[in-house]
N, C-alpha and C positions, 0 to 999 in steps of 0.2 A: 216738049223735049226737042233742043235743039237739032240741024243735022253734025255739027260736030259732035256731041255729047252721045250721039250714035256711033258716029265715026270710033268715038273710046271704048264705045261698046264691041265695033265690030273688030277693034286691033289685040283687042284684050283676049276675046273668045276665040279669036283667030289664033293667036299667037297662043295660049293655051291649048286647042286641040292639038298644036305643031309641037306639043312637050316642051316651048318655051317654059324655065324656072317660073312659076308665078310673081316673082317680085320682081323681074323683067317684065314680062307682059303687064304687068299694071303700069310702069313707068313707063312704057313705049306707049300703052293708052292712052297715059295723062299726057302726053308731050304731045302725041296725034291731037287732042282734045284741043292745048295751047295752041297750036300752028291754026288749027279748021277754024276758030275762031279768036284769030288775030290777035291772039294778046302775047308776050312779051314770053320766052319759051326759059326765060331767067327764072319767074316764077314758082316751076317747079323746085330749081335748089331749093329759092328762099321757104317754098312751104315743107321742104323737107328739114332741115335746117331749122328752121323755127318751130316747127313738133318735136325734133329730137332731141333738141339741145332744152327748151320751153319741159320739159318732160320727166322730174327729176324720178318720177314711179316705173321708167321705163328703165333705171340702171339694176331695178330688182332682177331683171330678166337673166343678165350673163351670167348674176349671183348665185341663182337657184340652178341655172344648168350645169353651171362650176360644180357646183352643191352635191348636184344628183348623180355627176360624171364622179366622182370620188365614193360617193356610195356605191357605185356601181364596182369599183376595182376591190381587188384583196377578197376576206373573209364576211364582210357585212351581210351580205345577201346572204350567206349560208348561215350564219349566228343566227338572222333572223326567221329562217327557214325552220332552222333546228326551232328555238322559241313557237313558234306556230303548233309545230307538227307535236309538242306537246300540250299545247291548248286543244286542239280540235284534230290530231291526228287517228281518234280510236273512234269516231264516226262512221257510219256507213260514206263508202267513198272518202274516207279522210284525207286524201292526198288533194284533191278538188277542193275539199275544206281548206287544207292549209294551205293552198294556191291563192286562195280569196283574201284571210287571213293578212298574207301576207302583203298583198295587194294595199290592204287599208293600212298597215302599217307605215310602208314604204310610200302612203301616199302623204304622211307626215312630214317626209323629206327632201321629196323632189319637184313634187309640185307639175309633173311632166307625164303623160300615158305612155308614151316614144320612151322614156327612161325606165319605168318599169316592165313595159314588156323587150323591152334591149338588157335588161341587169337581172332583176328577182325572177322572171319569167324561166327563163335559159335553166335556173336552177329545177323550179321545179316541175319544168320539162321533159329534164333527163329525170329526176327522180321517179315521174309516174311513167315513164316508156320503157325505162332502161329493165326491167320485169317484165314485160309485156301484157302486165295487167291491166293497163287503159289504152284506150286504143291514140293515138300519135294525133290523132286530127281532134280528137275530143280533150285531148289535153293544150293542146293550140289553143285551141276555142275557148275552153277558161280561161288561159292566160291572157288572151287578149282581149273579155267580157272582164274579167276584174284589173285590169291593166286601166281602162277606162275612171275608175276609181278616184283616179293617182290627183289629175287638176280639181277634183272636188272638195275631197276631206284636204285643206286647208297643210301648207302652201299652194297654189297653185298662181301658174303663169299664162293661161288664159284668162284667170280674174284678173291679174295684172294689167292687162290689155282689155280687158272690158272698164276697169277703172280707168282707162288712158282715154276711151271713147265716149265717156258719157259723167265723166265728173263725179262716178261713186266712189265713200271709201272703202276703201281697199279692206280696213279690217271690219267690217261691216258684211264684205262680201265673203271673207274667210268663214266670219261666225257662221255666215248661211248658207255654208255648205258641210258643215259639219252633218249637220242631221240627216241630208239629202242622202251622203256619199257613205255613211253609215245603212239608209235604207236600199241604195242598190245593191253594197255588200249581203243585208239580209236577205232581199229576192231573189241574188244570185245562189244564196246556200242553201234557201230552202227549194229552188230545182233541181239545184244538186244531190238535195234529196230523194227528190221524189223519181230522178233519175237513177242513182245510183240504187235504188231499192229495184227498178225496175229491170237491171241492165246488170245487175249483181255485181256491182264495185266491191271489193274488197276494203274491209276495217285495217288500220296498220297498229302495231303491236306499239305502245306507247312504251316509255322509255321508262327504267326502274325509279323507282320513287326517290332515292337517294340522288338520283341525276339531276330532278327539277333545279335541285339550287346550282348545280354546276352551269345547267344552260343558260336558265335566268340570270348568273353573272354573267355570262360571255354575250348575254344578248343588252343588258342594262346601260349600255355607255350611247347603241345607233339608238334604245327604245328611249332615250333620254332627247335625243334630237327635238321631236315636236313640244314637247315640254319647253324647254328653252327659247325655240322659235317662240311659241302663242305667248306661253307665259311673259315674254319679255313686252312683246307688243299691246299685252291688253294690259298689263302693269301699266305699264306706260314710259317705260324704260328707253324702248327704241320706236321707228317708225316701220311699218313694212317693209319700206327699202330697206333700214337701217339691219331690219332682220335676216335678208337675203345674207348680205355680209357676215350678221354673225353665224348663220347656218355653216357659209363655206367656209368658214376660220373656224367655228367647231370642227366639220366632218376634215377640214386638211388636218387639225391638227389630233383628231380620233384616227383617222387612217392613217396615215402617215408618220406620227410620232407614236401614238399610242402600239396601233397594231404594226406598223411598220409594214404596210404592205406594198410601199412604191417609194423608191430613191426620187433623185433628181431626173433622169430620163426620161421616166415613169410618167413624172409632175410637167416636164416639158409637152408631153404627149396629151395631158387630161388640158391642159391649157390649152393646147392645138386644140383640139378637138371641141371645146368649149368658143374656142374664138370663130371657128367654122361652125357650130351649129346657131351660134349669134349674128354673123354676119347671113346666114339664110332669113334667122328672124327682122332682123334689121333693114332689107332688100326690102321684104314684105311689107314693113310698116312704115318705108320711106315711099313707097307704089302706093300705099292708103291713102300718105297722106295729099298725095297728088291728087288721087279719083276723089276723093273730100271733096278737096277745092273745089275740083267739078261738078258734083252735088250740090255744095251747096253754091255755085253761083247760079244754077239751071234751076234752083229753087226746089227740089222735088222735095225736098222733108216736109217742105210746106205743103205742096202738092198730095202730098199723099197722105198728110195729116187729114186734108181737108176731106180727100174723099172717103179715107175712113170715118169723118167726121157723119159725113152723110149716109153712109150705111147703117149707122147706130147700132152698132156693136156695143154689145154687152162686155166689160174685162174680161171675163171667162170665152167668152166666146171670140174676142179677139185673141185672145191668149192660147185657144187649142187651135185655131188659124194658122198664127206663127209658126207654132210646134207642128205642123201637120205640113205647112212649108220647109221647113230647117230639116223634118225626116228628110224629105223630099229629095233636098238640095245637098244634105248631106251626103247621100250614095256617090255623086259627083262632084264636088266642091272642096276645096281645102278648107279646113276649121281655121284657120286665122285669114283667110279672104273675106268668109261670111261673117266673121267677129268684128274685122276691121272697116268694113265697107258696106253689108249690109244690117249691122245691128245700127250704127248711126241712123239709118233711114227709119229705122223703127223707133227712133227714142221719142219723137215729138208728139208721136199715137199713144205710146207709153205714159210720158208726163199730162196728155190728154184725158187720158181714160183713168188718170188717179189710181196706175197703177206701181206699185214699188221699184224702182228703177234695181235696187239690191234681188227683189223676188225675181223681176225678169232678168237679171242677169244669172242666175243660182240656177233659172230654171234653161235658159236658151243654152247654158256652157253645157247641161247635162246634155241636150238633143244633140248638142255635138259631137259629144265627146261616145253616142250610140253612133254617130257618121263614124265614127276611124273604125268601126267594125261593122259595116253595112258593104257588100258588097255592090255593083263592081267596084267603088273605089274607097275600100277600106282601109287606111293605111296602116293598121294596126295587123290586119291579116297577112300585109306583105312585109312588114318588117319583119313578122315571126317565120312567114316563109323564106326569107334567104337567108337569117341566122342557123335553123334549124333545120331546114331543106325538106320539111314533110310538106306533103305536097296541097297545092293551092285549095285543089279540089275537096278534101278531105276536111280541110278547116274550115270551108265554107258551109259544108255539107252538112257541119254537128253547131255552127253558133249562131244559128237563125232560134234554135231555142233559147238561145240567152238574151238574141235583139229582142225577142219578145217578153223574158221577163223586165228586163232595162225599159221598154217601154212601159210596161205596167208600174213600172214605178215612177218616173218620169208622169203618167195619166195620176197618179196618185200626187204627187207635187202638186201639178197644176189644180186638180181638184180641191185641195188642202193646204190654201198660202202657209201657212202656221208652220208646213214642215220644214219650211226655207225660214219665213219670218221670226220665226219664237224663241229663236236662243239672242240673236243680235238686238231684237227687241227686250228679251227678258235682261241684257246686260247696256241696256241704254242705247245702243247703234242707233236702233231704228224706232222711230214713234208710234 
């Protein structure tokens, strides 16, 4: 390792504890890096410039957050609430139940954990506090353990980005997250079980029998979303990018014409808001593709292919290594720093060890995506603290039992390729 290539390291870490934006601090990195070792500080553009433009999987990303920001305004979040809360709402703890519920549904739409615990969350936040029958920090805590959900069950816009870094596809990566993000849904319900039994949660009075069909139409138009998305892409209709696009031209044209719930001001505002949550994305992945550069001229993919070569690791036991790192790095690390900059150093260990490049990605976006609810730097726990204003301490206090059932399923992943491999392989993706 060079001393510039330190130099990037020391600008990066630096300028990060000083709460420099992360996608500043990578690109003040990468340019320290060009200056310490003499090369041409032009560079940088052209490697940003030539990723982003070279890139046509990265126009999925504004699409889906356009997507998720329209699901989020008007009625949807409530239709779909309502829908839930008569699937699973006469449960011990049913409202916990149809926080989960709704979680996997909404993760058919957005693709985003930030978009469901910023939209469906909110809902049914106030619905379990506003009684005072759950307690405020334990309702937090679900929201933001199945909020985690959202980038797994298919769309998602960290596969997007893992497909940008390692050449997989994309609908490949969707299939194998199906079963995954179905099975942390399951582990989260059945603690909520075995919680709510404990802690005496209250069952909620389901709605009269002649209502199902009134909800089921007012929910049928958002529940029709991921239908459209999957089905078009594995048809073979469109491409994943292609899908982003039709998701947001569905949900504008569901929200907007359908339910009418935002004019033109409204639409100017989801647009702002979309062009600023993209342009934070796009900072970040123009800072990657810099420190890249740096990696790979410093050689390390190589470097450290080789010395895991010599350790002779067994897959599984490089594979709970990873995972046991990614926890780690997750408490303090942004998930699109470690996606962009340090899943590349791991891919050459991966294609080494004859491992699934779709399985390691299925399984490293889960360990992440338990980071945005690992304290101290969860960002899932602080998005919902200054929406909701219940305090830091209290949601920290009740969702350490949920990191650990999301680990147990996560430990259960890695144990059993099959639960990521077997649907993309049973439909040809993967051999």
């Amino acid at each position: 390792m060079s001393r510039a290539f330190i130099l990037l390291l020391a600008v990066f870490f630096g300028a990060a504890l000083l709460r420099v934006p992360v996608g500043f601090a990578m690109l003040a990195g990468g340019v320290a890096y060009l200056f310490a070792s003499g090369q041409d500080v032009g560079l940088a553009g052209e490697q940003i410039l030539n990723g982003l433009y070279n890139s046509y999987v990265l126009l999925a990303v504004p699409l889906f957050i356009f997507a998720a920001n329209i699901m989020n305004a008007g009625t949807i979040s409530e239709r779909l609430f309502a829908f839930a809360h008569a699937l699973v709402g006469r449960l011990k703890g049913g409202l916990a139940h149809v926080n989960v519920v709704v979680s996997m549904i909404f993760a058919g739409m957005s693709g985003s954990a930030i978009a469901d615990a910023a939209g469906p969350s909110l809902v049914e936040i106030k619905v379990m506090t506003e009684t005072g029958r759950y307690p405020p920090g334990f309702a937090a805590a679900v929201s933001a353990a199945s909020a985690t959900i959202g980038p797994i069950i298919p769309p998602s816009i960290p596969m997007v980005l893992y497909a940008l870094v390692s050449n997989t596809s994309v609908g490949a990566l969707f299939l194998g997250g199906v079963v995954p993000g179905l099975l942390m849904a399951a582990f989260l319900m059945a603690g909520i079980a075995v919680v709510a039994h404990r802690r005496d949660f209250p069952t909620e009075p389901g709605p009269p029998l002649r209502e199902y069909a009134r909800i089921l139409a007012r929910a049928i138009f958002p529940l029709m979303l991921p239908v459209v998305l999957l089905g078009g892409i594995y048809s073979g209709v469109f491409t994943p990018t292609e899908a982003a696009a039709a998701a947001a031209a569905y949900a504008l044209a569901l929200a907007g014409l359908g339910y009418r719930v935002f004019g033109s001001r409204e639409l100017l505002d989801l647009l702002a808001g979309t062009l600023r949550a993209t342009a934070v994305v796009s900072l970040i992945i123009a800072g990657a593709f810099v420190i890249n550069y740096a990696v790979a001229t410093e050689q390390i993919p190589l470097a450290l292919a080789t010395w895991l070569a010599k350790l002779a690791l067994s897959p599984l036991a490089f594979m709970l290594a990873v995972n046991l790192l990614f926890l780690m790095l997750g408490c303090f690390f942004d998930t699109t720093t470690m996606l962009l900059v340090l899943v590349p150093l791991l891919l050459p260990a991966v294609n080494a060890l004859g491992i699934s490049p779709v399985y390691f990605g299925v399984v490293v976006i889960v360990n992440m995506m338990i980071g945005l609810i690992t304290p101290p730097y969860g960002v899932l726990l602080f998005v919902l603290n200054a929406l909701t204003g219940i305090p830091l301490r209290e949601i920290i206090r009740e969702i350490w039992v949920f990191i650990g059932l999301l680990v147990g399923a996560l430990v259960l992943m890695v144990l059993v390729p099959d639960t990521v491999l077997w649907l993309p392989r049973t439909l040809g993706y993967v051999k």
